[in-house]
N, C-alpha and C positions, 0 to 999 in steps of 0.2 A: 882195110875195109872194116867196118864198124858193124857190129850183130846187136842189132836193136828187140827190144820185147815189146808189143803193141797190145794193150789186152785192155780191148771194151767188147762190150756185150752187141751194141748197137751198132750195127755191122758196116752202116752208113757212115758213121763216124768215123769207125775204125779202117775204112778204106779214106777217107779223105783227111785222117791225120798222115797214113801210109805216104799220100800222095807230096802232101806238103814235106815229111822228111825226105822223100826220092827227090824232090826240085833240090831241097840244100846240101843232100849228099846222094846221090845219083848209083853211089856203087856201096850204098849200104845194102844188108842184110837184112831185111825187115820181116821177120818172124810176129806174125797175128794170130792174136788168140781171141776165140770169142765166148769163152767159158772160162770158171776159175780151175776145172779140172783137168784140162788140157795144159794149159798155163804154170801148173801146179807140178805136172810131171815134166815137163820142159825144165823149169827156175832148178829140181832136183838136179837135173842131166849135167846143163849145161851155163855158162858162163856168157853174162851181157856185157856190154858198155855200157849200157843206160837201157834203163825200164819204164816206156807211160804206162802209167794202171789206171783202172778206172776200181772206183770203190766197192758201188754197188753192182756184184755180177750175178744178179738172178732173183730170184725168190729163194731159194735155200743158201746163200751166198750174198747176202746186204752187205755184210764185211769182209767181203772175200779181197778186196783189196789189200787189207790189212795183215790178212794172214800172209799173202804174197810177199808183202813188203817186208813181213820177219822172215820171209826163209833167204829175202837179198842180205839181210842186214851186215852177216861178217862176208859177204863175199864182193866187199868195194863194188860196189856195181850203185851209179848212180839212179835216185828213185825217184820219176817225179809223176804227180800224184796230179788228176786230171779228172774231177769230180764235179757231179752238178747234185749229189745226193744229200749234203748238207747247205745249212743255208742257219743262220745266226749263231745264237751259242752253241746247238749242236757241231755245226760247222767246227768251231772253235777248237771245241773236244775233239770232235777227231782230226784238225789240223794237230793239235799237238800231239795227240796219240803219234801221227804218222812222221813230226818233226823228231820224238823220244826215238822211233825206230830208223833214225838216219836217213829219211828221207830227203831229197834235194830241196822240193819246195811241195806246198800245194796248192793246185791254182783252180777257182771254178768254173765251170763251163756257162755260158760258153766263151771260148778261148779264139783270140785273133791271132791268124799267121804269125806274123809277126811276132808275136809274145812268145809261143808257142817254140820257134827255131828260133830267138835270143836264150831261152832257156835252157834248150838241148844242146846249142852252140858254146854255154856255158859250162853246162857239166861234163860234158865231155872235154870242152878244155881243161878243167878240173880235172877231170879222169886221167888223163895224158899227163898228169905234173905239168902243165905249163906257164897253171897259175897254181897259189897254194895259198892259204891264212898262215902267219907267223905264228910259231909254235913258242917264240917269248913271250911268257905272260907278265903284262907291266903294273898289274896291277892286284894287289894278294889277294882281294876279294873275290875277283873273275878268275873261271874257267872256262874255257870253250873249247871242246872238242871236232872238230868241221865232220866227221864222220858219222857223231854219235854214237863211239863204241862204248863211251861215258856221258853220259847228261851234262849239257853246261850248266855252270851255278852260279848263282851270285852271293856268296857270307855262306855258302855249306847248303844254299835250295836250290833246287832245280827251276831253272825256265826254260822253255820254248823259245826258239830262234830259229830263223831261216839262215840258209847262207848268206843272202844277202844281208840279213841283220849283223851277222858275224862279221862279214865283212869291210860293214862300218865300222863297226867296233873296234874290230882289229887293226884298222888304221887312224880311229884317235885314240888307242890305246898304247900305240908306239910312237903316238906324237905328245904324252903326257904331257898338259899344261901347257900345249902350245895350240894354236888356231889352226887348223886343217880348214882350207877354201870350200867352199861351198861348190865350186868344179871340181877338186878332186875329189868330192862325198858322190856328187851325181855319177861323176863317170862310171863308178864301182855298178852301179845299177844295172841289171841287168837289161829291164824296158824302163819306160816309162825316165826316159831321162832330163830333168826336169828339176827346181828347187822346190816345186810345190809335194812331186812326189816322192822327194828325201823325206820332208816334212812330216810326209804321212807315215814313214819308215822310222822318224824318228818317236814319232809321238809311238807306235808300236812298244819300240824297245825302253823307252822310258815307262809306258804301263807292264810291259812285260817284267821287268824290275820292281817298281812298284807294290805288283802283288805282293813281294815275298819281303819286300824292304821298301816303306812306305817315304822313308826319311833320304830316298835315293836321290841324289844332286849333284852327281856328276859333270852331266853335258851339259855344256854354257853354249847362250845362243851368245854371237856377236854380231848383230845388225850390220848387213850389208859386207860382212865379211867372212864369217864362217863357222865352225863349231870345236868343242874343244870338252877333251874329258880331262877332269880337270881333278886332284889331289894336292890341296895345299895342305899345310905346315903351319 
């Protein structure tokens, strides 16, 4: 049985995300918090599977999320982040903030069922070992950590990634210099599975790199076939 952490302020909400995890797991434990200070002395106590947080919990607590998500951070406990409080570049900033502290993902509201239990369906499969990222790194530039107890880097700087970004990554990075199908890139997806919305995952992780290495050319598209991170000689 799985002991879930629910903590939004908006009490309507937080009973009909309740509802939607009771339909996909029926004999979970759904512990609600509608405060960061209740929330706060729980996360001390006690030990999750997986935590939704909502970001902004209050007028004294705008990043009460964030402080929650560092007291999960070394206790493997998957974090996913379920905010309507940002919106463009601020967004941004604290999506990374909350990617640095090993968060699972962050998604903004508002969120459809659907998306919603593909995500929690995922990190707990994560949570369980039943899936995992390949801990061979094939390529000396990349680091990726899937936990974030270390920052992933690309040439010694840090970027921002989602799992699912990792998780591309980390399967054309064991496929060096070979074509990976544009099916087995989607499958990896959590929602949204689809070529158009790899694309947008890819364009991601290329400006994610980017930032820090402007001369970044890795990933090869191959039309009508598939993708390939690529290190020639």
């Amino acid at each position: 049985m799985y002991r879930i952490a629910l903590v939004d302020d908006d009490a309507s909400v937080n009973n009909l995300f309740k509802g939607w995890i009771l339909q996909g797991y029926p004999d979970a434990n759904v512990e609600q918090f509608l405060n960061f200070k209740d929330s706060a002395i729980a996360f001390a106590k006690n030990a999750y599977d997986i935590a939704l947080l909502d970001v902004d919990l209050g007028e004294f607590y705008r990043t009460g999320g964030v402080t929650l998500a560092s007291m999960l951070h070394n206790k493997m406990t998957p974090v996913l982040i379920i905010s309507g409080a940002a919106t463009g570049e601020l967004r941004k900033q604290m999506r990374d903030v909350m990617l640095a502290l090993g968060a699972w993902d962050y998604i903004t509201k508002p969120v459809e069922q659907e998306d919603l239990m593909n995500q929690i369906r995922h990190a707990l499969s994560w949570r369980d070992g039943k899936t995992s990222l390949s801990q061979e790194q094939c390529d000396p530039d990349l680091i990726i950590d899937p936990w974030g107890h270390a920052p992933s880097t690309w040439k010694g700087k840090r970027i921002s990634l989602t799992l699912t970004h990792k998780k591309i990554i980390d399967r054309l990075v064991k496929n060096i210099n070979k074509v990976v199908s544009y099916n087995d890139l989607v499958n990896l997806l959590p929602t949204g599975k689809n070529k158009g919305n790899l694309s947008v995952h890819i364009r991601t992780i290329r400006s994610e790199i980017c930032s820090v290495d402007p001369d970044f050319n890795r990933i090869k598209t191959y039309a009508g076939a598939g993708l390939s991170w690529e290190i020639r000689k």
